[in-house]
N, CA, C and O of each residue as an XYZ file, in Angstrom:
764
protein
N       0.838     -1.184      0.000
C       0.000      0.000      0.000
C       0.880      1.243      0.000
O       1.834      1.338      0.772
N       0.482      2.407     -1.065
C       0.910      3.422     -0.833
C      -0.075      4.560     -0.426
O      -1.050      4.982     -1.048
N       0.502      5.001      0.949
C      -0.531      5.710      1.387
C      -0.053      7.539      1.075
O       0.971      8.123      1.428
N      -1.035      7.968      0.434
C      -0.880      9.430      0.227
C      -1.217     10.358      1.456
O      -2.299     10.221      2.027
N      -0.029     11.583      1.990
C      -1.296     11.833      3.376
C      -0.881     13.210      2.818
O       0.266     13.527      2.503
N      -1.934     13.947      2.747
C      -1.917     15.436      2.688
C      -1.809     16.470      3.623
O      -2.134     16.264      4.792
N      -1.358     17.647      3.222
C      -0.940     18.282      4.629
C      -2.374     19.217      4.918
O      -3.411     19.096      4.266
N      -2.187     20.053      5.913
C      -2.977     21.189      6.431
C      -4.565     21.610      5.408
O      -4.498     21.558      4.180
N      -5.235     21.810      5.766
C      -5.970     22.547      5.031
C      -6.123     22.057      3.648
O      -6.929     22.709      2.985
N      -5.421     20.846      2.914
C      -5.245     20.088      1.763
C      -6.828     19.079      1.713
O      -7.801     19.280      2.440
N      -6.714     18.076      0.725
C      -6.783     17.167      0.372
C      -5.879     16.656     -0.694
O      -4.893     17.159     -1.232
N      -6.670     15.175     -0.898
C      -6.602     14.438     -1.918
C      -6.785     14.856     -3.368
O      -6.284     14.405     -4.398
N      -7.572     15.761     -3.174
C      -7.829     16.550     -4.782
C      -6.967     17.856     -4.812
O      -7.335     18.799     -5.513
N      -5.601     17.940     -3.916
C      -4.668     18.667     -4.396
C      -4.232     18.663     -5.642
O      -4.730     17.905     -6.474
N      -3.151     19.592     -5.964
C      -2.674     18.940     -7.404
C      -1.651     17.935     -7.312
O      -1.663     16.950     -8.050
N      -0.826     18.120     -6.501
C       0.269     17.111     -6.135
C      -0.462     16.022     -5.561
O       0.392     15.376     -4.953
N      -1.904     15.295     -5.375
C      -2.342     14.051     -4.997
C      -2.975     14.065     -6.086
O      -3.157     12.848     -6.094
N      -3.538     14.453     -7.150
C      -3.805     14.562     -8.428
C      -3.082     13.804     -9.094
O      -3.262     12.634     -9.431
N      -1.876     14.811     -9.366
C      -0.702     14.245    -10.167
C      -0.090     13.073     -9.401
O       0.885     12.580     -9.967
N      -0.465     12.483     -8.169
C       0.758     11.387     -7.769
C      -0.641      9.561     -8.174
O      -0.560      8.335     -8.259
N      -1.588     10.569     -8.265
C      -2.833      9.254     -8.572
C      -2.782      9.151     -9.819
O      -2.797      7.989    -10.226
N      -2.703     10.276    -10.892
C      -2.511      9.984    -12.363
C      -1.072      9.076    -12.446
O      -1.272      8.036    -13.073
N       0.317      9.215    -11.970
C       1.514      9.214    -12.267
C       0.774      7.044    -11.692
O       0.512      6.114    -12.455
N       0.738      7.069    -10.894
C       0.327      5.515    -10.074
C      -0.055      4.630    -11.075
O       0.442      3.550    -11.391
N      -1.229      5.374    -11.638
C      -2.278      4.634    -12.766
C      -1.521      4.490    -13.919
O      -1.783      3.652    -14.783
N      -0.147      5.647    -13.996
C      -0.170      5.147    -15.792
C       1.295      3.837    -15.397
O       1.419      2.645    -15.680
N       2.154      4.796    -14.660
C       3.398      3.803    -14.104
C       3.229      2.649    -12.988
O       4.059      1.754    -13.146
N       2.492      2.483    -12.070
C       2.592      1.725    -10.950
C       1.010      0.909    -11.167
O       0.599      0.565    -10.059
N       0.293      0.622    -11.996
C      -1.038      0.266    -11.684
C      -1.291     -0.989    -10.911
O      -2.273     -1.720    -11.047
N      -0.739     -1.081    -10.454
C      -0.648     -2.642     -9.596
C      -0.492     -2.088     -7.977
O      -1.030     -2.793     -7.124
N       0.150     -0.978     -7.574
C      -0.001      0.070     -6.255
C      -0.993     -0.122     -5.974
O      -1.728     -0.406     -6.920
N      -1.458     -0.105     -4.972
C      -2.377      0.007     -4.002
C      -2.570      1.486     -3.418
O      -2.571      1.598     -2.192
N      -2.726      2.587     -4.181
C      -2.547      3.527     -3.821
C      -3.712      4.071     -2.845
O      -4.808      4.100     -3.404
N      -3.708      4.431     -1.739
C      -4.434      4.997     -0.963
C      -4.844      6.693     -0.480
O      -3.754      7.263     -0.430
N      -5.534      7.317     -0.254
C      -5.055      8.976     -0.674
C      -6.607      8.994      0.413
O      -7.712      8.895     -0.120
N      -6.462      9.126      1.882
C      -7.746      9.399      2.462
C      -7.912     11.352      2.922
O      -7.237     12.342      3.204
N      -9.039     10.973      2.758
C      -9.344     12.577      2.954
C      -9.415     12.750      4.758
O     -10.395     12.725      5.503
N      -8.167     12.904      5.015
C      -8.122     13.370      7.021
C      -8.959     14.337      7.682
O      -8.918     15.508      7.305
N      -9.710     13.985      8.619
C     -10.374     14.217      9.477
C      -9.804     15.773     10.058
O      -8.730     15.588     10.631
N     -10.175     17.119     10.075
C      -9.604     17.994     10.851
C      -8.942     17.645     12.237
O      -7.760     17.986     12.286
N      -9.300     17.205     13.070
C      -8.900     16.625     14.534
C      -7.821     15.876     14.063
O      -7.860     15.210     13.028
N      -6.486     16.012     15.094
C      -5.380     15.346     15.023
C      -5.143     13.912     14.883
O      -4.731     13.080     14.074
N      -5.713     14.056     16.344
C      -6.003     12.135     17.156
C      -6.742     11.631     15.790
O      -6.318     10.757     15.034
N      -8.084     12.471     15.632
C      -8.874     11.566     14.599
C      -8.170     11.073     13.411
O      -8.037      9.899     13.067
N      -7.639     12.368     12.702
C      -6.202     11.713     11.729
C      -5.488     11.092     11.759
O      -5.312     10.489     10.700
N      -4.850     10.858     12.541
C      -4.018     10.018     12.793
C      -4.350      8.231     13.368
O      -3.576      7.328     13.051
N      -5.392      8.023     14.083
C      -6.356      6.752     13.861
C      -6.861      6.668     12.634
O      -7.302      5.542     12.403
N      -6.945      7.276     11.928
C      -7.335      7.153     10.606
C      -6.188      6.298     10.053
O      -6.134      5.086      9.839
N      -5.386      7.170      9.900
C      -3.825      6.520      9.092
C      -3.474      5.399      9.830
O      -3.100      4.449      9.142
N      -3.486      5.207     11.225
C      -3.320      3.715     11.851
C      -3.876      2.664     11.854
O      -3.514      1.534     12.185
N      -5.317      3.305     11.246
C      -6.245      1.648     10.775
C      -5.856      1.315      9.655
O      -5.838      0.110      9.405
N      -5.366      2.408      8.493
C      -5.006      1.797      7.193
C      -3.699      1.371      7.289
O      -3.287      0.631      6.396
N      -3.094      1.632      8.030
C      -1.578      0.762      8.001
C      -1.774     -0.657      8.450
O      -1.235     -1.638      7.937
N      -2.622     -0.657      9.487
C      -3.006     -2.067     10.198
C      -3.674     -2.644      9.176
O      -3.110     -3.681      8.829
N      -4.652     -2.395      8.550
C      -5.530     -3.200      7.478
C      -4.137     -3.803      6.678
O      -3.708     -4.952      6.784
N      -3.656     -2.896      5.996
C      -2.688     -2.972      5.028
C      -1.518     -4.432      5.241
O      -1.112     -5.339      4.514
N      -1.338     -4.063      6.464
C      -0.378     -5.049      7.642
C      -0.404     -6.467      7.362
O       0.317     -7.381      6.962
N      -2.114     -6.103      7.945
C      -2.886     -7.315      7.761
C      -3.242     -8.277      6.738
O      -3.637     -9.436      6.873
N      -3.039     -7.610      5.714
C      -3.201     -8.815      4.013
C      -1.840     -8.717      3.752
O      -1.565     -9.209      2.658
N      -0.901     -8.269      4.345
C       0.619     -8.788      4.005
C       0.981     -7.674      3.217
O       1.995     -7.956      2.579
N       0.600     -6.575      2.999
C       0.976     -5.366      2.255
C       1.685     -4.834      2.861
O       1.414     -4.437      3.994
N       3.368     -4.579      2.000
C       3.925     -3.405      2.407
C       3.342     -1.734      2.463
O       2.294     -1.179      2.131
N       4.818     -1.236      3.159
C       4.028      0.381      3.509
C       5.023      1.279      2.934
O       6.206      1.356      3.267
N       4.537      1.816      2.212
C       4.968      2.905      1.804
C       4.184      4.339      1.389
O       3.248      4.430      0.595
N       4.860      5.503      2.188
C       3.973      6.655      2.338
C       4.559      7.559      0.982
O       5.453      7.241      0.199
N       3.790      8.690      1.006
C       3.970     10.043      0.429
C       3.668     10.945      1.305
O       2.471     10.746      1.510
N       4.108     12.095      2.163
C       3.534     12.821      3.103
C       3.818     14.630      2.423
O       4.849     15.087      1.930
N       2.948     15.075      2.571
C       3.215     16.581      2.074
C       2.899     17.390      3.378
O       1.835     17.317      3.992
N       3.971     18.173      3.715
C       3.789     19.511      5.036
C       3.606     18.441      5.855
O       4.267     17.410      5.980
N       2.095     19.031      6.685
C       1.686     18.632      7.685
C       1.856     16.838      7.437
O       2.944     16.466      7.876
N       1.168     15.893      6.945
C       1.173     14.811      5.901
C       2.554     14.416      6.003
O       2.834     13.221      6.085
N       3.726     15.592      6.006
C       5.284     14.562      5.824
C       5.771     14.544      7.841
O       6.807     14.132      8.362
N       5.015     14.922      8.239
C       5.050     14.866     10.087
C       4.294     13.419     10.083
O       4.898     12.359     10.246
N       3.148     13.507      9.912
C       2.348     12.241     10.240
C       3.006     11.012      9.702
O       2.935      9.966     10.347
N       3.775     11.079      8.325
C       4.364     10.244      7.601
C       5.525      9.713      8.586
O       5.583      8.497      8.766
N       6.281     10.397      9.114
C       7.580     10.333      9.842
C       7.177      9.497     10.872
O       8.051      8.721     11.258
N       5.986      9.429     11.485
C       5.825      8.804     12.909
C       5.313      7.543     12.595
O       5.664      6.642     13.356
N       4.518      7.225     11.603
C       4.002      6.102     11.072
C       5.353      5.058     10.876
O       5.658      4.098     11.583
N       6.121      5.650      9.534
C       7.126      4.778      9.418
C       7.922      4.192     10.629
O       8.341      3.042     10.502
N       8.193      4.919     11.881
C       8.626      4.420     12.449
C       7.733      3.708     13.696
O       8.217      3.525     14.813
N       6.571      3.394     13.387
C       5.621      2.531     14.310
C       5.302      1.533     13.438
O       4.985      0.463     13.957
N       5.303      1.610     12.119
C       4.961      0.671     11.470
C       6.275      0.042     10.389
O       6.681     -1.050      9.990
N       6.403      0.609     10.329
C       7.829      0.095      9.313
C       7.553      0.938      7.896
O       6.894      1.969      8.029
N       8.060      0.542      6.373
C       7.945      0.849      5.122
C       9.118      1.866      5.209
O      10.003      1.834      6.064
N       8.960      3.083      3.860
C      10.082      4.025      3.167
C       8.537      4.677      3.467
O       7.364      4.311      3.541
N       9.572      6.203      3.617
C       8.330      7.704      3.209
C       9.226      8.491      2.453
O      10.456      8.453      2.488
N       8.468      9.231      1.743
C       8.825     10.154      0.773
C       8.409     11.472      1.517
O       7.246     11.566      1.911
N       9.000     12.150      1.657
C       8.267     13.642      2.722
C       8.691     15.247      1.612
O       9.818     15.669      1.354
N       7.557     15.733      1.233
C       7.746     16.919      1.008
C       7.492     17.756      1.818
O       6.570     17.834      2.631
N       8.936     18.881      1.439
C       8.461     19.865      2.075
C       7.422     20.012      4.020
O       6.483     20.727      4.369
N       8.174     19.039      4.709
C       7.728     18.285      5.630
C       7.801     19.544      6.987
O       8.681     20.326      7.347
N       6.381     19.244      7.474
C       6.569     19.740      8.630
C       7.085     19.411      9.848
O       6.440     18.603     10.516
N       8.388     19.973     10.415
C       8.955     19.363     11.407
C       8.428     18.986     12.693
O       8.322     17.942     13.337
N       7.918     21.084     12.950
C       7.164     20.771     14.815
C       6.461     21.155     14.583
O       6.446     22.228     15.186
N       5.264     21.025     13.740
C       3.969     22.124     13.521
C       3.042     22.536     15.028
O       2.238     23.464     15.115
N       3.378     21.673     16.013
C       3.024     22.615     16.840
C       3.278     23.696     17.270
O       2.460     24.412     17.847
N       4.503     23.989     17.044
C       5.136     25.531     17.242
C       4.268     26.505     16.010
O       4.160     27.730     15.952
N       3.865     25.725     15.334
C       2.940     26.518     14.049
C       1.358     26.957     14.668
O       0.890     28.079     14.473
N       0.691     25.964     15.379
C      -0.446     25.905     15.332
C      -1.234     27.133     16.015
O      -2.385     27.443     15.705
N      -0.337     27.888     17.137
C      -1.080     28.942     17.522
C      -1.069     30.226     16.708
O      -1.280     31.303     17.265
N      -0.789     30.126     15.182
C      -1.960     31.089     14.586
C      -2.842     30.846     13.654
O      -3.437     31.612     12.896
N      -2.881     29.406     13.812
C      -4.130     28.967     13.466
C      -5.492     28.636     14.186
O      -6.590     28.378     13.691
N      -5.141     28.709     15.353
C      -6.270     28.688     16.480
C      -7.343     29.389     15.628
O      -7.247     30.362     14.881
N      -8.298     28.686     15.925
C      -9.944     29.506     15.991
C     -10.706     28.749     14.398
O     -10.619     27.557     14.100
N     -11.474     29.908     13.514
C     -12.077     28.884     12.792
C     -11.048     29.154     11.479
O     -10.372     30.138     11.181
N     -11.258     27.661     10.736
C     -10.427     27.030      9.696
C     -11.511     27.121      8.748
O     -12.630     27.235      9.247
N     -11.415     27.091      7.324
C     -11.949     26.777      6.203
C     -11.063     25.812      5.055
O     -10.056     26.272      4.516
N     -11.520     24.566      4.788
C     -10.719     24.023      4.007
C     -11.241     24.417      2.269
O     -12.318     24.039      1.808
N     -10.569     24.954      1.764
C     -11.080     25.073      0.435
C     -11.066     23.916     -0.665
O     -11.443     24.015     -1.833
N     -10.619     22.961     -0.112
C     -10.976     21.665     -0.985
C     -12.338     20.637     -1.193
O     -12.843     20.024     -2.133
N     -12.675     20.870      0.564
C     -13.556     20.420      0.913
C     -15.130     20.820      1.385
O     -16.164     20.221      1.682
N     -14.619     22.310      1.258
C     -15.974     23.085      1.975
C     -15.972     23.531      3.619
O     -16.395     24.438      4.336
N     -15.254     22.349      3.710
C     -15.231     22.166      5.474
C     -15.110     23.837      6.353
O     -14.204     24.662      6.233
N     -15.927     23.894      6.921
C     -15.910     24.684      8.168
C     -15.497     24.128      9.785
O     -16.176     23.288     10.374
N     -14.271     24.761     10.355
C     -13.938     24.189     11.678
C     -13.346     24.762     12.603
O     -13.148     25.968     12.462
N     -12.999     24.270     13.511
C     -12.327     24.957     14.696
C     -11.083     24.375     15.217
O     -11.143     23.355     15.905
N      -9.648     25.092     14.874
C      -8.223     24.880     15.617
C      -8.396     24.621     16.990
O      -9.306     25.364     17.355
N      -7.958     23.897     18.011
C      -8.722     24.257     18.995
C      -6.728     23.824     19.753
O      -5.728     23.482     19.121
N      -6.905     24.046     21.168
C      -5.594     24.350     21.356
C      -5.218     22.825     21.855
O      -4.072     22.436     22.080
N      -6.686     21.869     22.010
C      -6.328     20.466     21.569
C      -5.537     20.032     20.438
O      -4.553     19.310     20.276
N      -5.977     20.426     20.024
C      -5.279     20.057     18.710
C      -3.700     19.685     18.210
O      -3.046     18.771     17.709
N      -3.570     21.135     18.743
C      -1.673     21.364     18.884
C      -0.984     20.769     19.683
O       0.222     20.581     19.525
N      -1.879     20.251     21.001
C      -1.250     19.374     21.990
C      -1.030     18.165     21.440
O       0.005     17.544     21.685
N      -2.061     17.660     20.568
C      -2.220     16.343     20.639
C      -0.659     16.334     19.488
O       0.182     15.531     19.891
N      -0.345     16.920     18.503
C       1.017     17.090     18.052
C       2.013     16.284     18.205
O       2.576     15.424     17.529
N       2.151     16.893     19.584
C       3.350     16.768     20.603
C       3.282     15.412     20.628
O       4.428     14.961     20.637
N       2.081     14.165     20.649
C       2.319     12.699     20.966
C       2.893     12.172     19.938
O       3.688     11.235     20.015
N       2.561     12.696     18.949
C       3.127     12.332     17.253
C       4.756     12.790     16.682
O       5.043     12.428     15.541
N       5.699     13.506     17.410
C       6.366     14.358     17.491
C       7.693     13.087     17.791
O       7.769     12.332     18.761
N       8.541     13.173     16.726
C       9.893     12.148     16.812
C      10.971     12.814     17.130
O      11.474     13.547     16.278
N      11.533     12.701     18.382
C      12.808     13.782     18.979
C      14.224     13.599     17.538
O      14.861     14.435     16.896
N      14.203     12.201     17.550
C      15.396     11.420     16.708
C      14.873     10.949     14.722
O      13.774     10.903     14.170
N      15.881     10.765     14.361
C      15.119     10.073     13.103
C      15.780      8.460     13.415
O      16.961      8.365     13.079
N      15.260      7.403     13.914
C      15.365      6.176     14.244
C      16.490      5.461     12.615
O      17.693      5.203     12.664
N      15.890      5.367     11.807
C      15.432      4.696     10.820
C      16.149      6.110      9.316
O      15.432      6.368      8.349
N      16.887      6.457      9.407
C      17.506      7.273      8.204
C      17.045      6.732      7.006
O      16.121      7.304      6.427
N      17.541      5.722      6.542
C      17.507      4.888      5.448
C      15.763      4.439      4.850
O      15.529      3.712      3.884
N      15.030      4.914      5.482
C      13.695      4.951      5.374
C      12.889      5.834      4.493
O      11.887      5.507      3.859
N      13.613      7.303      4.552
C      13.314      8.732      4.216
C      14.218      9.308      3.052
O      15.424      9.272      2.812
N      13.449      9.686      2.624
C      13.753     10.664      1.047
C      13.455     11.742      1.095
O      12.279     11.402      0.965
N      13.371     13.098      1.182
C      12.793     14.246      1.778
C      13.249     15.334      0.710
O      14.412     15.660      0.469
N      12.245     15.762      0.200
C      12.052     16.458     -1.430
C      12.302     17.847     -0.549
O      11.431     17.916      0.318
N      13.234     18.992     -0.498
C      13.180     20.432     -0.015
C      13.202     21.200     -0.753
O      13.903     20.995     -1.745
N      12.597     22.219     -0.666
C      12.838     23.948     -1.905
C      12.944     24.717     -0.860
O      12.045     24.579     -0.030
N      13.863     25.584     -0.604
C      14.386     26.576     -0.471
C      13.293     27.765     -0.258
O      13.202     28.443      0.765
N      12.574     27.873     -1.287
C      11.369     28.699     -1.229
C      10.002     28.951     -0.634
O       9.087     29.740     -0.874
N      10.243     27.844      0.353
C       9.269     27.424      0.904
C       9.064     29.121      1.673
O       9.926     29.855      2.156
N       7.337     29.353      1.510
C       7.060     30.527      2.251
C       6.157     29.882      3.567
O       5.863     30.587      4.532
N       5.831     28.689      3.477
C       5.101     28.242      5.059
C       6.042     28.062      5.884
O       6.426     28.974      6.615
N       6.728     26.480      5.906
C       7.879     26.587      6.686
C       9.370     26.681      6.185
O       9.699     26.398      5.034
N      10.355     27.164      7.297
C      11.682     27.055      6.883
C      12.040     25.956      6.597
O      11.872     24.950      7.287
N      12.575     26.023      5.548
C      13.244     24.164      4.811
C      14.667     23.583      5.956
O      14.845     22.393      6.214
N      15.492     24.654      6.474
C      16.501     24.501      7.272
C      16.022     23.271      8.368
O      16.518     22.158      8.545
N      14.714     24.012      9.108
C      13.986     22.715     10.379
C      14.423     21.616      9.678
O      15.474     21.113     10.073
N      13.708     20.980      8.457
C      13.878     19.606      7.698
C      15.041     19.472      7.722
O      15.597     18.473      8.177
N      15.691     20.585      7.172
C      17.380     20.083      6.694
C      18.028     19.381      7.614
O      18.578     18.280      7.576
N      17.815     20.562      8.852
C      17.972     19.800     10.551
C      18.024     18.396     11.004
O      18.966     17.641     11.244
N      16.454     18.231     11.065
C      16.202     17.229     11.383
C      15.961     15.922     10.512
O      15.177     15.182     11.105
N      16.280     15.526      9.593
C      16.618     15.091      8.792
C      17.835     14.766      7.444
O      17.920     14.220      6.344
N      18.711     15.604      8.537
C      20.441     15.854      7.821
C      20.867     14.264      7.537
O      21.545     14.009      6.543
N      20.532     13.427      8.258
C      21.348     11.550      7.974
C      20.256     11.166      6.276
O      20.673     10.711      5.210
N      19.307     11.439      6.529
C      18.679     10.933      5.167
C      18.726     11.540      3.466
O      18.784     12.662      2.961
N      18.669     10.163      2.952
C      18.697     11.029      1.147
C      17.740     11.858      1.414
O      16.765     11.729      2.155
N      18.328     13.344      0.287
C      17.545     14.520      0.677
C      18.007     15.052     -0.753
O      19.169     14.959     -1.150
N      17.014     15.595     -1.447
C      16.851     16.593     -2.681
C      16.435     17.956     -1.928
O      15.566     18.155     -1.078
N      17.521     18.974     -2.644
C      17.316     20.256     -1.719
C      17.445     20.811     -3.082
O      18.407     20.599     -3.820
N      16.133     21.734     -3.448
C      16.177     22.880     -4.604
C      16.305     23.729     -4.274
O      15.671     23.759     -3.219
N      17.069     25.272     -4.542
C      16.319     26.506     -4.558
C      15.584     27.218     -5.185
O      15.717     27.278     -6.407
N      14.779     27.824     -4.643
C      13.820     28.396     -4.841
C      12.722     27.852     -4.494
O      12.551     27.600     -3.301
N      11.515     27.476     -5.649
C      10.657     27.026     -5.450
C       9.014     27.460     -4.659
O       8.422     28.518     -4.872
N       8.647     26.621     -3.963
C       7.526     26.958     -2.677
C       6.654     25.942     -2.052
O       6.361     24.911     -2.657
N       6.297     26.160     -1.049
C       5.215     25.073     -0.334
C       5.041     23.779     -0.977
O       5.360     22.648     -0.613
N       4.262     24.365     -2.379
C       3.776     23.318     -2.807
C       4.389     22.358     -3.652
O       3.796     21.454     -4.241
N       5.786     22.633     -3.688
C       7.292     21.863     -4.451
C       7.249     22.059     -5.798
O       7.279     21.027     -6.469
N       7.167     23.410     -6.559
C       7.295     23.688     -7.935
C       8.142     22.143     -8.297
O       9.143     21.723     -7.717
N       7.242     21.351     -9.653
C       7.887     20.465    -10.354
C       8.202     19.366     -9.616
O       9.159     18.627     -9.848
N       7.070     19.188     -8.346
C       7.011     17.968     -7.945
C       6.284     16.514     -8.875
O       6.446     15.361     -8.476
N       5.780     16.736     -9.679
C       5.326     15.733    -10.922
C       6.775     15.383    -11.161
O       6.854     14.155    -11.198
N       8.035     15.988    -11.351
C       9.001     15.825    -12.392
C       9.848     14.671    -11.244
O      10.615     13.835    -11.722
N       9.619     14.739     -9.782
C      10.467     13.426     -9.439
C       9.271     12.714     -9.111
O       9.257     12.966     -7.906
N       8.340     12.065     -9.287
C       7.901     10.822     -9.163
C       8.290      9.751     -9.783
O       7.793      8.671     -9.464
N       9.288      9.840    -10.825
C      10.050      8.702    -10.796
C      11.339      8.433     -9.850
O      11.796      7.338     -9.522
N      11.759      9.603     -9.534
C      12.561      9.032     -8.548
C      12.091      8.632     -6.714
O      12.696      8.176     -5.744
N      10.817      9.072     -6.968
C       9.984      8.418     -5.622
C       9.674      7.432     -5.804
O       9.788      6.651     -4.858
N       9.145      6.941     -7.034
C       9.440      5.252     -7.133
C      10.439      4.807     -6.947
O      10.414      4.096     -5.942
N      11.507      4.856     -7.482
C      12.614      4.261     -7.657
C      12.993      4.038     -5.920
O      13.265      2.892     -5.562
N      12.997      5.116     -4.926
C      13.236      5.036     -4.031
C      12.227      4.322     -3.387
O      12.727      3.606     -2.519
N      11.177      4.232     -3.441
C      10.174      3.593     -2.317
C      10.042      2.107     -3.406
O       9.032      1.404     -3.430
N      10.791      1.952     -3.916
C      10.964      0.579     -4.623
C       9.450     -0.152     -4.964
O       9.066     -1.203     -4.451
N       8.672      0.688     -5.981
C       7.260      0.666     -6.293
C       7.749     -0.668     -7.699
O       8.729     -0.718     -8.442
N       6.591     -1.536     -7.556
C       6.489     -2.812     -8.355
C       5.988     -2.092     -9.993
O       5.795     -2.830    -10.959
């Protein structure tokens, strides 16, 4: 199984989960590609992503993620509770240090969704939150330079032992991220 997890305020009908479901279908059609639309609530997200790893587990399917921003945090903690390779763009390191100016109400424009940051939320973070990277050899971590959400340096940081593509320029949303999905196969060793 490859599980797609999107970051913040995203979905599945991003363009980069767009383009990584077209790229699956024409190159990988035998993937098991997965791409769930996450629950605003942390905890809830994240039981989300832990039943599909367990299902997955469970018929003998390997794991392998895609995580974008918020999505390459959740990605990071999975792999190392569950095992597989993640691919992390543009990954959020401590987004709880992010979350208090997002407090209050949220609008997702993908989804319609109307909601509330709540300062639960940001706590619950902190349980998901990997001091170390266990597992180097696991992680591939796509960076641009241009990033205007977070500083790419945090990643660089905390993720200095792993293969790492570092562009400049760029932004958030990884200008010309279509153009390495072959080398995210290649690395997450897709059939």
């Amino acid at each position: 199984m490859l599980l797609y997890i999107h970051g913040f305020n995203s979905s599945p009908d991003s363009e980069k989960g767009r383009v990584t479901a077209d790229y699956m279908r024409r190159c990988h059609p035998q993937v098991n590609l997965v791409q769930p639309q996450l629950p605003c609530d942390t905890r809830a997200a994240m039981a989300l992503l832990g039943e599909l790893c367990e299902q997955a587990l469970a018929k003998g399917e390997t794991l392998s993620f895609i995580g974008s921003s918020l999505g390459g945090f959740y990605a990071s903690f999975l792999v190392q509770r569950y095992g597989g390779k993640a691919v992390l763009i543009n990954p959020a390191v401590a987004p709880y240090h992010l979350f208090d100016e997002f407090l209050g109400p949220q609008h997702n424009p993908y989804t319609g969704e109307d909601y509330q940051v709540l300062p639960e939320h940001k706590d619950a973070l902190l349980d998901f939150d990997l001091p170390a990277i266990a597992n180097p050899e696991r992680f591939f971590v796509l960076l641009q330079t241009g990033d205007e959400v977070l500083d790419y340096r945090d990643a660089l940081t905390k993720y200095h032992c792993c293969e790492m593509l570092l562009q400049p320029g760029g932004d958030h949303s990884f200008i010309g991220y279509g153009a390495q999905l072959p080398a995210i196969g290649r690395f997450l060793q897709l059939p």
